[in-house]
VONU-523439 format. One line per 8 residues: number of its first residue (from 1); their letters; for each residue y, z, x of N, C-alpha, C. Coordinates in nm, 4 decimals. Last residue first. Example, Ala and Ser with C-alpha at 12.3 -4.5 7.8 and 13.67 -1.06 7.14 Angstrom:
2 = sa = -0.2250 0.7080 1.2850 -0.1060 0.7140 1.3670 0.0030 0.7870 1.2900 | -0.5690 0.7800 1.3190 -0.4500 0.7800 1.2300 -0.3300 0.7800 1.3200
This chain:
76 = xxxxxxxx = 4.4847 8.5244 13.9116 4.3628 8.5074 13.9940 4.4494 8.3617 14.0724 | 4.7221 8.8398 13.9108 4.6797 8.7271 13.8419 4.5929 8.6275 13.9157 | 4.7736 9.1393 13.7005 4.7193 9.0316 13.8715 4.6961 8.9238 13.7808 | 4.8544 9.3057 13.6002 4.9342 9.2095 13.5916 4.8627 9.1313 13.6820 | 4.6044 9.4913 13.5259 4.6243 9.4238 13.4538 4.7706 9.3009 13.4818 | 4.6446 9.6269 13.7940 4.4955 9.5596 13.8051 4.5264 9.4144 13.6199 | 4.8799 9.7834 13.7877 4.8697 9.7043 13.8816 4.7708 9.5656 13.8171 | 4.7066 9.9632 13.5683 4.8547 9.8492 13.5622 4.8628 9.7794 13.6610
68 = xxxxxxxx = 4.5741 10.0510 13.7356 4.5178 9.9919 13.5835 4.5852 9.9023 13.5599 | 4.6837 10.2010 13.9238 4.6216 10.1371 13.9346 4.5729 10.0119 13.8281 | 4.8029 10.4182 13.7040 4.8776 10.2898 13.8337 4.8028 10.1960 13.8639 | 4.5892 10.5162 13.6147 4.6886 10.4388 13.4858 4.7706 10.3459 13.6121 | 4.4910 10.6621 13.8387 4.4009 10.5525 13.7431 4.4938 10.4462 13.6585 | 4.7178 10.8282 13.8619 4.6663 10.7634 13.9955 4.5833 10.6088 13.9419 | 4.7250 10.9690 13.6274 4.8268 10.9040 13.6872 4.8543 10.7885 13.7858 | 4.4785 11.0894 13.6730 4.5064 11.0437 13.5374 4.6157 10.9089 13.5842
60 = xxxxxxxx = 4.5425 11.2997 13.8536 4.4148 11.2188 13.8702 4.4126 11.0867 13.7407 | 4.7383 11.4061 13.7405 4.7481 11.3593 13.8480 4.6711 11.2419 13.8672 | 4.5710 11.5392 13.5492 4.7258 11.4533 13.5278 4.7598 11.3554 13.6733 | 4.3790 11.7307 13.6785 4.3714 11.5989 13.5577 4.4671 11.5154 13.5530 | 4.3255 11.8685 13.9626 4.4689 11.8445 13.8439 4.4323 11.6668 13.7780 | 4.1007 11.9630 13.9753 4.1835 12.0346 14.0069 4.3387 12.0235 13.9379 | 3.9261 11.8162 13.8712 3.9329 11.9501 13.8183 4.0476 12.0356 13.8160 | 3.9863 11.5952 14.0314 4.0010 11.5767 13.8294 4.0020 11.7590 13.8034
52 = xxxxxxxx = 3.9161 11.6886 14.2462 4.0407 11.5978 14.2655 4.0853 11.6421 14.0889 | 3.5734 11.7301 14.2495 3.6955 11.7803 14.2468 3.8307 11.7984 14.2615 | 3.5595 11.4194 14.1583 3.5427 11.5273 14.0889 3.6046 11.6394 14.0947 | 3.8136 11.1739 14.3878 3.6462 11.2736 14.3410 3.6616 11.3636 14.2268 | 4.0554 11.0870 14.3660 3.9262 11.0571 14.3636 3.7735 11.0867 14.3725 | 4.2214 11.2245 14.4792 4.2021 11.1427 14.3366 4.1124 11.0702 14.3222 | 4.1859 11.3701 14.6843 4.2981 11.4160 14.6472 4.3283 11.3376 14.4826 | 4.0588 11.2198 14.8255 3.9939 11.3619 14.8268 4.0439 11.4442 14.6808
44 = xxxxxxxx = 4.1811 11.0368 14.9412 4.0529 10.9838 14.8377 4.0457 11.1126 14.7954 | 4.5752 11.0345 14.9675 4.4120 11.0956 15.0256 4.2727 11.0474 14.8889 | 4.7075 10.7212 15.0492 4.6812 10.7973 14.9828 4.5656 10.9146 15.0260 | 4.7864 10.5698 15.2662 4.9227 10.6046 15.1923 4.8961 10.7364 15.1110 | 4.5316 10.4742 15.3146 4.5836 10.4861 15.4398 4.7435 10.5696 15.3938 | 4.4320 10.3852 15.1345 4.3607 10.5208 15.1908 4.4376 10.5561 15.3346 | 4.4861 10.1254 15.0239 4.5418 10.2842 14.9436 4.5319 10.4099 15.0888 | 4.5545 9.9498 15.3426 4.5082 9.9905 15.2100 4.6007 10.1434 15.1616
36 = xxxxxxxx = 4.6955 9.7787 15.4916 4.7899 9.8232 15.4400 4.6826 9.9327 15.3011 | 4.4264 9.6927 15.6278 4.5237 9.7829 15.7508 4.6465 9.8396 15.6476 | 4.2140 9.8285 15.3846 4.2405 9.7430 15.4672 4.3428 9.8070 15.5433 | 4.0818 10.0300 15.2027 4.0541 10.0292 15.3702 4.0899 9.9321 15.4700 | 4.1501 9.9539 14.9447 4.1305 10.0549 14.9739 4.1395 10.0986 15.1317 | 4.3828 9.7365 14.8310 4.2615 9.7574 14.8687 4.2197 9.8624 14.9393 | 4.5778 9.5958 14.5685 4.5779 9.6490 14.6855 4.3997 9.7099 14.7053 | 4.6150 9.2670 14.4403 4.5560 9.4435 14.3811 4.5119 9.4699 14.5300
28 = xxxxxxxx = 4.6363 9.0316 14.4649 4.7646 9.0645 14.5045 4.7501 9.2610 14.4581 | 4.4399 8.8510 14.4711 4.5171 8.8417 14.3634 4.6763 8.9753 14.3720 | 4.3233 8.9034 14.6917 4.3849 8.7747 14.6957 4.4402 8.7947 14.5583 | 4.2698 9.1298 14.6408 4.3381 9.1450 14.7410 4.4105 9.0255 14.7257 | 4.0408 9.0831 14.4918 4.1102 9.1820 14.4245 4.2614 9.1383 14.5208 | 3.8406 8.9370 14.6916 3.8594 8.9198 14.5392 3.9898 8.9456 14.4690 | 3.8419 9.1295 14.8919 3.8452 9.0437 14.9199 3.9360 8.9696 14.8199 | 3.6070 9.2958 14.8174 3.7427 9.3734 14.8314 3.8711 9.2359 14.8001
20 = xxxxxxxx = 3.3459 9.1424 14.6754 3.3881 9.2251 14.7867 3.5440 9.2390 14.7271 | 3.1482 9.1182 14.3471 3.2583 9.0819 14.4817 3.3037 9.2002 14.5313 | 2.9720 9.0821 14.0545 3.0125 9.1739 14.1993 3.0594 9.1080 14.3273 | 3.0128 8.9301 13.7818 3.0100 8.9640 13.9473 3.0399 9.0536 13.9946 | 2.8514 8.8474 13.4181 2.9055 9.0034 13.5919 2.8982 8.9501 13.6847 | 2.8174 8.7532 13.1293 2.8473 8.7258 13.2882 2.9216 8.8378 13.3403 | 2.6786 8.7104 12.8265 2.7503 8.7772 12.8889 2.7270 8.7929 13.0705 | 2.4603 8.5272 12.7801 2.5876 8.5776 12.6434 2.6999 8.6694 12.7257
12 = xxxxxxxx = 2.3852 8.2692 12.9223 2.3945 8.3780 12.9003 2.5177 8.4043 12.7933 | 2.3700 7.9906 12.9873 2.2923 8.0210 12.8351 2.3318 8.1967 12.8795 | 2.5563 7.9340 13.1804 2.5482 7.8943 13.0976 2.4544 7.9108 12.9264 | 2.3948 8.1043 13.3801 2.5231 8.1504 13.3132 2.5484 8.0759 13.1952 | 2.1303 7.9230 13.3895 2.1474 8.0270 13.3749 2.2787 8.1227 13.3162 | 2.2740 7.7014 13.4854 2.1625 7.7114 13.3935 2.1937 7.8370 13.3164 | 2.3616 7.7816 13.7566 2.4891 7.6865 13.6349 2.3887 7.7142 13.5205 | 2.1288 7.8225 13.9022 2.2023 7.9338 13.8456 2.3458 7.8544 13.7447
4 = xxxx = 2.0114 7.5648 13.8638 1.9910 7.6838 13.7910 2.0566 7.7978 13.7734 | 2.1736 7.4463 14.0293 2.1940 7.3858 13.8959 2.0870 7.4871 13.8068 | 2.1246 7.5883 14.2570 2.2471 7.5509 14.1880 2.2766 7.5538 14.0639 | 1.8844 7.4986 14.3332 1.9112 7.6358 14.3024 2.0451 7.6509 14.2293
């Protein structure tokens, strides 16, 4: 099964994983629900939903661009 899925990526033109939290954490990108996560510093309510963006775009804007940055210095 192995050596098919090596098969397989190997002739693809383009590769996706999906990973747990886990992933992100070991590279040093904070995590949502762990004992130091976001959700524990931050409200979800408050940037992360729809009505979060309605209420104040910039904010909600602000919250993404931190994150973004964080997510672009990690390193694996």
């Amino acid at each position: 099964m192995i050596n098919k899925a090596a098969e397989l990526i190997k002739s693809s033109k383009y590769v996706i994983a999906f990973t747990g939290a886990g992933i992100s954490a070991e590279s040093g990108i904070p995590t949502f629900r762990g004992s130091d996560g976001l959700w524990r510093r931050f409200r979800a309510e408050e940037l992360a939903t729809p009505e979060a963006f309605a209420r104040d775009p910039k904010k909600v804007w602000e919250w993404y661009k931190w994150r973004m940055e964080i997510i672009r210095k990690a390193r694996p």
